[in-house]
C-alpha positions as CSV (number, residue, x, y, z in Angstrom):
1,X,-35.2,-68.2,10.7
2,X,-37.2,-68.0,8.1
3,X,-36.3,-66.4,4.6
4,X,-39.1,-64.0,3.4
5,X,-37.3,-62.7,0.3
6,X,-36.2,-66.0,-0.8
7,X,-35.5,-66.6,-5.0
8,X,-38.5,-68.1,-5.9
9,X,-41.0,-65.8,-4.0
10,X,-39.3,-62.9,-5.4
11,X,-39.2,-64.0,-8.8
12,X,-43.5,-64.7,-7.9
13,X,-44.2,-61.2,-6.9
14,X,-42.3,-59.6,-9.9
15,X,-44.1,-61.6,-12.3
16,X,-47.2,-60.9,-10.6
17,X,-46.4,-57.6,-10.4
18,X,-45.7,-57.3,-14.1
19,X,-48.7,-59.0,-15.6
20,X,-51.7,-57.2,-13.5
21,X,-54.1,-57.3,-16.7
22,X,-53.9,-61.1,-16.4
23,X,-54.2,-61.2,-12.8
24,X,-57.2,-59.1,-13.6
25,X,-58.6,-61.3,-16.8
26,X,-58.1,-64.7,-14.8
27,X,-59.7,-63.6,-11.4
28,X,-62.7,-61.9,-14.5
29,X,-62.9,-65.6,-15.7
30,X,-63.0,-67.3,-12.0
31,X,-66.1,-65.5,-11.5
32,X,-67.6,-66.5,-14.7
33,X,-66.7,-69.9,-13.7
34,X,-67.8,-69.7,-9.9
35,X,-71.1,-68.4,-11.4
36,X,-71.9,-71.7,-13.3
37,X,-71.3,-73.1,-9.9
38,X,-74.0,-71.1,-8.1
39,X,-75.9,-71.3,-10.9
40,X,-75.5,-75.2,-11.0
41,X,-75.8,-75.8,-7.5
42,X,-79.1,-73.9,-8.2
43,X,-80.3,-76.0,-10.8
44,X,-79.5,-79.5,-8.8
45,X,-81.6,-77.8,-5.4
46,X,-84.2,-76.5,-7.5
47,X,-83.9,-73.2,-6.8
48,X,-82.4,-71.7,-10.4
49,X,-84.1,-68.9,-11.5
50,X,-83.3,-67.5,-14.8
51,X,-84.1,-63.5,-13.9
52,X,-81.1,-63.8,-11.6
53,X,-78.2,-64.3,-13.9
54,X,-77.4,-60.6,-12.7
55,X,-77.4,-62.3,-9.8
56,X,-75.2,-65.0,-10.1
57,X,-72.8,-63.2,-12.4
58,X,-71.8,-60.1,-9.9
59,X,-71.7,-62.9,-6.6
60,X,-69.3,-64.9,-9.0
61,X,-67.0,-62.1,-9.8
62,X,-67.3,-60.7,-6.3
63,X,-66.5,-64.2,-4.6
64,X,-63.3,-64.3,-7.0
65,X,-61.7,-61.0,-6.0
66,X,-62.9,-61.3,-2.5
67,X,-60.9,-64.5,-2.5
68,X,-57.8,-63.1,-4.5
69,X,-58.0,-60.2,-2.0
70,X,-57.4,-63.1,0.8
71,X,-54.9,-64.4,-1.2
72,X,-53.1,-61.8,-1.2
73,X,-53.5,-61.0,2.2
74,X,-52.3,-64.1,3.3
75,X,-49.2,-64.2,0.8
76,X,-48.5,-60.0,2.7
77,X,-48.9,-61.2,6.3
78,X,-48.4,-64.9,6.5
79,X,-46.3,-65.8,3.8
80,X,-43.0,-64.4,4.9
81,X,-43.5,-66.6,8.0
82,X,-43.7,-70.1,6.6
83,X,-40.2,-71.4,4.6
84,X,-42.1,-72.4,1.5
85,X,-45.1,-70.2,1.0
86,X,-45.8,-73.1,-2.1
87,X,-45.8,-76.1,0.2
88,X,-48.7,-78.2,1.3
89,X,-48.8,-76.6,4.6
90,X,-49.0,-73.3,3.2
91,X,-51.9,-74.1,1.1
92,X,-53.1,-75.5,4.5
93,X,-53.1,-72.0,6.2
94,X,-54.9,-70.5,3.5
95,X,-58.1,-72.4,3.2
96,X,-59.7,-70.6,6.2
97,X,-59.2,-67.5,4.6
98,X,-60.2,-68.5,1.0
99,X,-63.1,-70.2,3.0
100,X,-64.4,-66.4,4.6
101,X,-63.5,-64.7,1.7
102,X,-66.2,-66.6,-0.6
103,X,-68.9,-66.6,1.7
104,X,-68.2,-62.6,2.4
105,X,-68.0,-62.6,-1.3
106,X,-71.7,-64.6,-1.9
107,X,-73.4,-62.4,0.6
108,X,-72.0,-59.2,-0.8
109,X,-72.8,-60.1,-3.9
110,X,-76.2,-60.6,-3.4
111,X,-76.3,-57.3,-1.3
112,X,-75.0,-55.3,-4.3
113,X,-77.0,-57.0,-7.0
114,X,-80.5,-56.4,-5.0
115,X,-79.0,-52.5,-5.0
116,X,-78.1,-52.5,-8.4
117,X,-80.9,-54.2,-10.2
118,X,-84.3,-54.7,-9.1
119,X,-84.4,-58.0,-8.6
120,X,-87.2,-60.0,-6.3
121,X,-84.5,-62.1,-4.3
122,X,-85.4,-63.7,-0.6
123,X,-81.9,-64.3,1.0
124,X,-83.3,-65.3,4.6
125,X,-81.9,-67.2,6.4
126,X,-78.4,-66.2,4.8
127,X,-76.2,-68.7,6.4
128,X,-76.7,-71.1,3.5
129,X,-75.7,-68.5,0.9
130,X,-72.9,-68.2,2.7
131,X,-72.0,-71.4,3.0
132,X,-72.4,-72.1,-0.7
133,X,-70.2,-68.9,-1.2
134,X,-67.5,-71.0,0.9
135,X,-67.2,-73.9,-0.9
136,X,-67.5,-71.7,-4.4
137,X,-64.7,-69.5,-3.0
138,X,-62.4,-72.8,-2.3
139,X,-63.3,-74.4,-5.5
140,X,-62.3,-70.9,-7.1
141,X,-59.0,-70.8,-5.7
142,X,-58.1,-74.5,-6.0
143,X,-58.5,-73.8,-9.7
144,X,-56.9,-70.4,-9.5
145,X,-53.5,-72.8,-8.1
146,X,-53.3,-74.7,-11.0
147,X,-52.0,-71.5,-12.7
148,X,-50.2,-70.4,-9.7
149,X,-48.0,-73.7,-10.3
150,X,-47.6,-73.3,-13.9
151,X,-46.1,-70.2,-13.3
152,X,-43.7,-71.7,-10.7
153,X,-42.8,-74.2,-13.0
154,X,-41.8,-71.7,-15.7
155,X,-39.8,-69.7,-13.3
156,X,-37.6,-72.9,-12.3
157,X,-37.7,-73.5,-16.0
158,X,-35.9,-70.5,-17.0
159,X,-33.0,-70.6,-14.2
């Protein structure tokens, strides 16, 4: 049976649970960086324009907590079935969701920046937005992991 309150995941949650303005500042600086994404996967097809960086900016940070949101769903529901929610497989099981969450994330972005600002934007057909919201989502996370596992390490660290 598997061990949902094991050390290492409790020592994760209280840390997390004791540095939300960091949570917060990191996931504020994934968007920034998941907006030079869009905007350079813009640039390469072409398709950059420099009246959107409204645009870009509120997809970016709406990708990035749409995808924390997923992570955080998945380490609620999924987590406390899987012995090592910090394995490979576990990482695994999460893609799909990191995967929906940025292309949710894209399109709502876009929806909330035509509300917000008036902005000349044609989104049809929407799949491909959505698409490129995926693979920004994924890339968001992977780099999102990288302090995931520093903080892991520390927590080993100081046992």
């Amino acid at each position: 049976m598997v061990n949902p309150t094991s050390d290492i995941v409790v020592k994760y949650e209280s840390y997390l649970s004791a540095h939300h303005f960091r949570t917060l500042l990191w996931n504020i600086l994934l968007g920034i960086e998941v907006s030079l994404i869009l905007i350079s996967y813009h640039i390469i097809w072409h398709s950059f324009r420099s009246d959107l960086i409204s645009l870009y900016l509120l997809s970016g940070l709406s990708i990035s907590f749409f995808s924390w949101s997923a992570e955080r769903f998945w380490f609620t529901i999924i987590s406390p079935m899987i012995s090592d929610p910090f394995s490979t497989l576990s990482y695994l099981s999460q893609l799909p969701l990191w995967w929906l969450a940025g292309g949710i994330g894209y399109v709502f972005g876009i929806v909330l920046s035509k509300i917000f600002f008036p902005i000349d934007f044609y989104e049809v057909p929407i799949k491909i937005y959505f698409f490129v919201g995926t693979f920004a989502g994924i890339l968001s996370r992977l780099t999102m992991q990288v302090r995931v596992y520093r903080i892991l390490l520390s927590i080993k660290q100081g046992n």
